[in-house]
N, C-alpha and C positions, 0 to 999 in steps of 0.2 A: 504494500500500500504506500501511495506518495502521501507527502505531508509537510508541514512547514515545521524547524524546530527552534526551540530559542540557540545561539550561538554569538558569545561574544565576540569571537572574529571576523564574523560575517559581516559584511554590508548592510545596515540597518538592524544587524542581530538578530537576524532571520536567514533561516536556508532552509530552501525546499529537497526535502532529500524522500529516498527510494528504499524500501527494507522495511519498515513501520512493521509493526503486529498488526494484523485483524485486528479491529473489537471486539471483541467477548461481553454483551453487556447482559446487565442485573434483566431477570425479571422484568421490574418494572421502570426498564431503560428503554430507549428505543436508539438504534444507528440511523443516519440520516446521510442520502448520498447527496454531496456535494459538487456540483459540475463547472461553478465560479465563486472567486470572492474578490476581493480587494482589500489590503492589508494599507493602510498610510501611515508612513512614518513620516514625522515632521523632523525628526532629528534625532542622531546618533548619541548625541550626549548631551547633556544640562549646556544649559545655556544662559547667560544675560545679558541684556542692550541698559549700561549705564548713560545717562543724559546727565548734560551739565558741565561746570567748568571743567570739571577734572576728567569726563569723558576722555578715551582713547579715537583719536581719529578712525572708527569702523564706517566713516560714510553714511551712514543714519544718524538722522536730523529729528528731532521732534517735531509730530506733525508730518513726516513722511507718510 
């Protein structure tokens, strides 16, 4: 089964990889085939946009 796994060296810490287990589920589970999705990652790591004097020149402007 393909699948996406978490991975911190991957690009956005996601990999789609190949080999997964079946599901085996409970009773009162149910499996659900999935034929699309979309994953959005806005960013690999923490981040801040400081404003103001002491700003670091990154090109963002308050009000951009």
């Amino acid at each position: 089964m393909r699948g996406f796994i978490t991975d911190s060296t991957a690009c956005g810490r996601l990999r789609l990889t190949d080999g997964l287990p079946e599901p085996d589920p409970a009773a009162d589970e149910v499996v659900v085939e999935v034929r699309a999705h979309a994953v959005s990652v806005l960013a690999a790591e923490p981040f801040a946009v400081i404003f103001g004097p002491s700003a670091p020149d990154n090109g963002l402007r308050k009000g951009d």
